[in-house]
C-alpha positions in Angstrom: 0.8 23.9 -25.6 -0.2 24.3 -29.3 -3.1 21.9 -30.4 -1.6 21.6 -33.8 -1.7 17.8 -35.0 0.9 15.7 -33.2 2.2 12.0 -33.0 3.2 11.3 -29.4 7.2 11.9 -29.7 6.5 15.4 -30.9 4.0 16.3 -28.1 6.3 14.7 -25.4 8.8 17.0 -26.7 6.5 20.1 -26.3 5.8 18.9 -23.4 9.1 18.9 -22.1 10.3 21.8 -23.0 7.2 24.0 -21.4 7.7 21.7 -17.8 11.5 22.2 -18.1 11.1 26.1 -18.8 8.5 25.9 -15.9 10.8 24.8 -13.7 9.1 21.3 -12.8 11.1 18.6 -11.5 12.0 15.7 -14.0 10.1 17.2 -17.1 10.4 13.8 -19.8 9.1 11.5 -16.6 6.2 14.3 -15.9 5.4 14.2 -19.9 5.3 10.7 -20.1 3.3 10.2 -16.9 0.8 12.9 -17.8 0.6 11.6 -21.8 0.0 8.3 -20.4 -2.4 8.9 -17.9 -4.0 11.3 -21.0 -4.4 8.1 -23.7 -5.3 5.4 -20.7 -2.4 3.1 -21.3 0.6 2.1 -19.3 3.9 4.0 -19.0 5.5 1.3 -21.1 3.5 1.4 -23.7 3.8 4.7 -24.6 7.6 4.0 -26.1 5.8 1.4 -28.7 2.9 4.3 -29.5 5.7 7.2 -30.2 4.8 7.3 -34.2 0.7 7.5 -33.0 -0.9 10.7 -34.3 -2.9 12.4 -31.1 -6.2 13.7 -31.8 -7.7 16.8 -31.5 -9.4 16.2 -28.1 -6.6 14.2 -26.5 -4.1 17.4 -27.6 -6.2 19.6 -25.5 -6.4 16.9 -22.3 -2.9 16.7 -22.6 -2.1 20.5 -23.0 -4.3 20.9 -19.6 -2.3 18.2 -17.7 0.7 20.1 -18.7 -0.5 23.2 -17.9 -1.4 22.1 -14.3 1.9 21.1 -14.1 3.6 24.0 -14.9 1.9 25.6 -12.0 3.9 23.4 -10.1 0.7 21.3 -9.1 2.2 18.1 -7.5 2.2 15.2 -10.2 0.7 13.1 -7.4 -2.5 15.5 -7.2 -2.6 15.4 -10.6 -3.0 11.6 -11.4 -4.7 11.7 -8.1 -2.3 8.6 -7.1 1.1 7.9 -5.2 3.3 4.3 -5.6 4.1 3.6 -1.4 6.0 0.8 -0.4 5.1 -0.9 -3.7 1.1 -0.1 -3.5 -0.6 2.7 -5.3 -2.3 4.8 -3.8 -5.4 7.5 -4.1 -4.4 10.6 -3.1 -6.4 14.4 -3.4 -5.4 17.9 -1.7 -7.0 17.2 1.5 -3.6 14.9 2.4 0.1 14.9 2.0 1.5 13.1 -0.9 3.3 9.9 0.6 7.0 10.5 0.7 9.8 7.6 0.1 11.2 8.9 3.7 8.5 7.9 5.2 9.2 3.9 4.5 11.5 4.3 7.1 8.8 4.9 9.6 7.1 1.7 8.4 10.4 -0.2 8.2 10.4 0.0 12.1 7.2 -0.1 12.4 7.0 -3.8 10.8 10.3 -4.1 12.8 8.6 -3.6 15.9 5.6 -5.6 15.0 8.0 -8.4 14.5 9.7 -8.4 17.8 6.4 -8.9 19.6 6.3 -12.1 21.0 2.4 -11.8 22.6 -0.3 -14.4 21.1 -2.7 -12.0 20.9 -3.7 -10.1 17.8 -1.3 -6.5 18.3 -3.2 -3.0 18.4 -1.3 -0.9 16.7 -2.8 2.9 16.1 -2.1 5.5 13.4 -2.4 9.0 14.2 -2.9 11.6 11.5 -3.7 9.2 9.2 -4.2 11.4 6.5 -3.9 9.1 2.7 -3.7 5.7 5.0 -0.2 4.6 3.5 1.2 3.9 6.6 -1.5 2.0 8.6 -2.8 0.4 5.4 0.9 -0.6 4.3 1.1 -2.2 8.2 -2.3 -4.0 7.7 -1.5 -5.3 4.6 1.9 -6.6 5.4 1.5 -7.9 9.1 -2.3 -8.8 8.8 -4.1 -10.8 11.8 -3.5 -7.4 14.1 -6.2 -4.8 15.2 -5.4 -1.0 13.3 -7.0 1.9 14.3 -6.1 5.4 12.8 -7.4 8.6 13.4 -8.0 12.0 12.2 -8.9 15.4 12.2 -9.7 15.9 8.7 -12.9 14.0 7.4 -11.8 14.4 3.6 -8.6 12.8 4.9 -10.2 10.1 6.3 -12.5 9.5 3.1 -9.2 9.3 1.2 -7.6 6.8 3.8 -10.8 4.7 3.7 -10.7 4.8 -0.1 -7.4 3.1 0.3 -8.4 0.6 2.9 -11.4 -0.7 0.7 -9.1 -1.2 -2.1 -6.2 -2.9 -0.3 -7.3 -4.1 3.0 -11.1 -3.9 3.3 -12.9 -4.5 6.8 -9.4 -4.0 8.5 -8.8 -0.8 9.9 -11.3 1.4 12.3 -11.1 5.0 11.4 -11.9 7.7 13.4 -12.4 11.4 13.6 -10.6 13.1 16.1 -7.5 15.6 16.9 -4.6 13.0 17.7 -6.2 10.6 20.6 -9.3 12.6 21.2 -11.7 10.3 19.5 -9.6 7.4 22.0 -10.6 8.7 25.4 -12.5 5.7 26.9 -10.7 3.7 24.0 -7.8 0.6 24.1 -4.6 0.7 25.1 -2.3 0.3 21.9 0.9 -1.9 21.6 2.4 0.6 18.7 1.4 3.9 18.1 3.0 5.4 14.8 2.6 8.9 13.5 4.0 11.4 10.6 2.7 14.4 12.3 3.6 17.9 11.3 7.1 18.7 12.2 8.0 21.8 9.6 8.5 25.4 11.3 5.6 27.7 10.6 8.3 30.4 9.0 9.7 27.9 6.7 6.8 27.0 4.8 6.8 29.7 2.8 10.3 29.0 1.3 9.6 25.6 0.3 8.8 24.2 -2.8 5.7 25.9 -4.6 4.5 21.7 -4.9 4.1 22.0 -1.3 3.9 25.1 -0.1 1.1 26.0 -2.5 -0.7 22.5 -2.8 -0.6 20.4 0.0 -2.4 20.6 3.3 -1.1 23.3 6.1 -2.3 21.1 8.7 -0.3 18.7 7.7 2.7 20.4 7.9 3.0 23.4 9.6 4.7 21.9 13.0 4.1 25.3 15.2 7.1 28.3 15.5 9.9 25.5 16.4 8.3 23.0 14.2 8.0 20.0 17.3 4.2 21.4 18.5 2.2 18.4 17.5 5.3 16.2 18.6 5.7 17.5 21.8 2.0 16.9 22.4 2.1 13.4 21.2 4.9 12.8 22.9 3.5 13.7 26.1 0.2 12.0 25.6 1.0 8.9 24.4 1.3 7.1 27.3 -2.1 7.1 28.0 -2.6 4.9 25.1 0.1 2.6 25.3 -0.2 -0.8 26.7 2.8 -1.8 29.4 5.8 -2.2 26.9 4.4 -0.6 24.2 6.3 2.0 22.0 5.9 5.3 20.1 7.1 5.6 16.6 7.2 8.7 14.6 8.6 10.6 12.0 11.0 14.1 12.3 12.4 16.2 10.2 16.2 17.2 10.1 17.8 18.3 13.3 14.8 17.9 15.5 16.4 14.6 17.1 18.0 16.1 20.1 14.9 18.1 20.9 12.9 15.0 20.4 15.2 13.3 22.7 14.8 16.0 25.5 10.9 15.7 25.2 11.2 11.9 25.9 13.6 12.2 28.5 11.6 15.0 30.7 8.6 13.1 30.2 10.3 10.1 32.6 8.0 7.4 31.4 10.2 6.1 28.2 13.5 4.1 27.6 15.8 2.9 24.9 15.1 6.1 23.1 16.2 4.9 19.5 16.8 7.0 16.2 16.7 5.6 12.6 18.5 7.0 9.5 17.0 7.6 6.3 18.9 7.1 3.0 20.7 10.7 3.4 21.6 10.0 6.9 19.3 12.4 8.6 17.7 10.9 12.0 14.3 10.6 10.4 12.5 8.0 13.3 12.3 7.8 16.6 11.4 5.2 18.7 10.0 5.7 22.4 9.9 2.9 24.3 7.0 3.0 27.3 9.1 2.0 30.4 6.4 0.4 32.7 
């Protein structure tokens, strides 16, 4: 982007042109977003400063925001930020970028929370905690309960703990751990939720360059029939779970007959539920511990 003198209606416009030729998704919110972030005022703002001339220094800052985003680096990663369930939060390239399907897992979660009828405080477990949205956005909304989360990337957990600090300090124990190896002489849980990794190792490739060449393999790469790390936690789980407790995680598309199967062959759950998301695709399950 030229670093010719500008007022802020001509640079958005630059702006949007190289994003949109770039192929980015929704180039004028990007601009805005990135211009905003770029002069250190809020979105709204920006409509009453659209006669401002930019400098010369905040022309180049600008140009390199757009530029990153023309690589298709995820706007989230960018502003090093993500809005979840109505809370910002910090986010880097050690986690995945919180994804509005993934309210639905904390929909039921707080569901489930609410259907408790137990006196004492519920211990409720995150695994794969990765940014903390989840288990912070449970904490936050049902406090008075014990929340552990786990983790098997340390720079995850430093982002998640980033989080907690800033929205729900002294709640939540992390730990460091593949799924519930850091648990082994630990409590039993009431809830266990997860988003683990449920893409197909083959289909990475194809998606999106924002994710595909940005955000965390671990976090997605699911194994060759995309169900590895649910399978696992699937079978593991009731190890962890108090009597009554349930399982709650996230799927992607199609996986809910397989995820059914799992449960089923395992013997040890019932009411085997599946929640919609807002396109209709079985997006939760929950896994009721039978004993």
């Amino acid at each position: 982007m030229a670093t010719d003198k500008k007022i802020v209606r001509q640079a958005l416009s630059s702006a949007c042109a190289e994003l949109e030729k770039a192929g980015a998704d929704s180039p004028r919110l990007c601009a805005e977003a990135l211009l905003a972030r770029c002069l250190g005022i809020g979105h709204a703002k920006l409509f009453l400063a659209s006669q401002r001339v930019l400098t010369h220094e905040e022309l180049l800052v600008f140009g390199a925001l757009v530029r990153r985003r023309c690589d298709r680096e995820p706007l989230a990663y960018i502003l090093g930020e993500k809005e979840f369930y109505s809370r910002t939060f910090s986010v880097d390239r050690n986690v995945l970028i919180p994804r509005q399907e993934t309210e639905h897992l904390v929909e039921a979660a707080l569901s489930a929370l609410d259907t408790r009828t137990q006196a004492a405080p519920v211990q409720v477990l995150e695994l794969g905690v990765g940014s903390g949205a989840i288990i912070v956005t449970l904490a936050c909304e049902r406090p008075g309960n014990l929340y552990f989360a786990t983790d098997s990337s340390r720079a995850a957990l430093e982002v998640a703990r980033r989080n907690a600090d800033a929205l729900c300090p002294g709640v939540v124990r992390f730990l460091a751990g593949d799924w519930f190896a850091p648990l082994a002489a630990g409590p039993r849980f009431d809830l266990i939720v997860t988003n683990p990794p449920y893409i197909k190792r083959d289909d990475i490739p194809g998606l999106q360059k924002e994710v595909s060449g940005f955000e965390p393999a671990g976090a997605l790469d699911g194994g060759p029939d995309g169900l590895a790390a649910i399978q696992r936690i699937i079978g593991e789980a009731p190890a962890y779970l108090a009597p009554a407790g349930a399982l709650l995680l996230e799927m992607g598309m199609g996986q809910a007959d397989e995820v059914e199967r799992i449960a089923a062959r395992s013997g040890v759950y019932r009411n085997i539920a599946f929640f919609d998301d807002y396109a209709g695709i079985a997006r939760v399950a929950r896994l009721d511990l039978s004993y």
